[in-house]
C-alpha positions in Angstrom: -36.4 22.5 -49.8 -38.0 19.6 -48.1 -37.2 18.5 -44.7 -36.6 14.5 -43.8 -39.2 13.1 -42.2 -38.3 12.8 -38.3 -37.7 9.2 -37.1 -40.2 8.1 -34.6 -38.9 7.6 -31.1 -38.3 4.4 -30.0 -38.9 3.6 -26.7 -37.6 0.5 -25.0 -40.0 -1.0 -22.8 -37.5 -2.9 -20.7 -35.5 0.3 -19.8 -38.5 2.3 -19.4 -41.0 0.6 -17.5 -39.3 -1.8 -16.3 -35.8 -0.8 -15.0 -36.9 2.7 -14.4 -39.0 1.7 -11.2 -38.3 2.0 -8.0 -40.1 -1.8 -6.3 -40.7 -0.1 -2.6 -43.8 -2.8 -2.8 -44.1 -6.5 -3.1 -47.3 -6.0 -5.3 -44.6 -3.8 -7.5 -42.8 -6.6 -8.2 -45.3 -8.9 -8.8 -47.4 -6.5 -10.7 -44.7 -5.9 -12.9 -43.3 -9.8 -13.3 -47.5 -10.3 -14.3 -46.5 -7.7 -17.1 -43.8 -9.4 -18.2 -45.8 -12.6 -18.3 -48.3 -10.7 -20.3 -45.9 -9.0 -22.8 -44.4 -12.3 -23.7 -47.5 -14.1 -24.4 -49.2 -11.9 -26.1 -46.1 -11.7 -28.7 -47.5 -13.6 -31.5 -51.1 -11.8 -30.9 -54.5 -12.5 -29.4 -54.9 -14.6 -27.5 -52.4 -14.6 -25.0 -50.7 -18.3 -24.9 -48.8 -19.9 -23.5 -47.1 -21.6 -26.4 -46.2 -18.1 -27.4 -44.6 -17.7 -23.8 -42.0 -20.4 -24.0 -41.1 -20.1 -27.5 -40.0 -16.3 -26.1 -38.4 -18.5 -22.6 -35.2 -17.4 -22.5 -35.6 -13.6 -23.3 -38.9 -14.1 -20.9 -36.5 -15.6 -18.2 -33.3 -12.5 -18.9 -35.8 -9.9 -18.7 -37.5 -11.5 -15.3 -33.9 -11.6 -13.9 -33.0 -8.4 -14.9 -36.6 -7.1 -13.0 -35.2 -9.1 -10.0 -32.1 -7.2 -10.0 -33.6 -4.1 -10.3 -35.5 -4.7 -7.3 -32.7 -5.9 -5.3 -30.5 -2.8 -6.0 -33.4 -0.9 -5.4 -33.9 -2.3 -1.9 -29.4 -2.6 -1.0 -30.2 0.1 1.9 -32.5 -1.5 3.8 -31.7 -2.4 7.0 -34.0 -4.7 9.4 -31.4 -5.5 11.9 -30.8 -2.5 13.4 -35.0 -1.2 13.0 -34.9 0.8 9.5 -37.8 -2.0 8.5 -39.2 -4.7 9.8 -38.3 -8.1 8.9 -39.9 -10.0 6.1 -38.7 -13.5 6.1 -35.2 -12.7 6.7 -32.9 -10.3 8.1 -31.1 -8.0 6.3 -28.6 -5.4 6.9 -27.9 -2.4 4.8 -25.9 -3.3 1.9 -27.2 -7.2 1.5 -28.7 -8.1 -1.6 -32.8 -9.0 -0.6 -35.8 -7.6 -0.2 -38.5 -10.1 1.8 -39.1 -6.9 4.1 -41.4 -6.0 1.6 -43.0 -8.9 2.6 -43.5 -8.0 6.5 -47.5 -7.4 7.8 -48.8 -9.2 4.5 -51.4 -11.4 5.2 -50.6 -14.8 4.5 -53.8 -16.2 3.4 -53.5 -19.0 1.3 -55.9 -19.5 -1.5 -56.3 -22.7 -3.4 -57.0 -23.4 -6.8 -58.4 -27.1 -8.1 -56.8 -28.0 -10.7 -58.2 -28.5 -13.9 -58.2 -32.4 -15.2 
């Protein structure tokens, strides 16, 4: 008797990398929108393009807001009003939708590009 062959195991990249983190860290966030950003453009091969990026926009743009979500939910219980953190741009009490605290003692350097003709 022959057994079936087993089905490979799917993984979903959006559940598992991306909604499955916890974005305690601004560099999180932005570490994982740059993956995003990188997933979509790299979707009709080598080289990465941009092309490729907005032909993908509005999957790129639900799965950006989805990542934004995430890190909101993930951030409801802190509190900068009443000292659990310290503010980032704005405050925030528990429960509010936000997280810029994640933004407090980042150095705000500004670096500036040229652009390109």
């Amino acid at each position: 008797m022959t057994e079936k062959p087993k089905e490979k195991e799917t993984i979903d990249w959006m559940d598992t990398f991306v909604l499955g983190e916890h974005y305690q860290t601004a560099y999180e966030i932005l570490m994982k929108i740059d993956e995003i950003v990188r997933v979509y453009s790299a979707a009709d091969g080598q080289p990465k393009s941009w092309e490729s990026l907005i032909k993908r926009q509005d999957a790129f743009s639900r799965d950006v807001g989805r990542l934004v979500l995430r890190a909101v939910q993930m951030n409801l219980d802190a509190d900068t009003v009443m000292g659990q953190y310290k503010a980032g741009c704005f405050p925030k009490y528990a429960g509010e939708p936000g997280f810029s605290h994640l933004l407090y003692n980042i150095p705000r350097t500004v670096f500036h590009r040229e652009p390109e003709d």
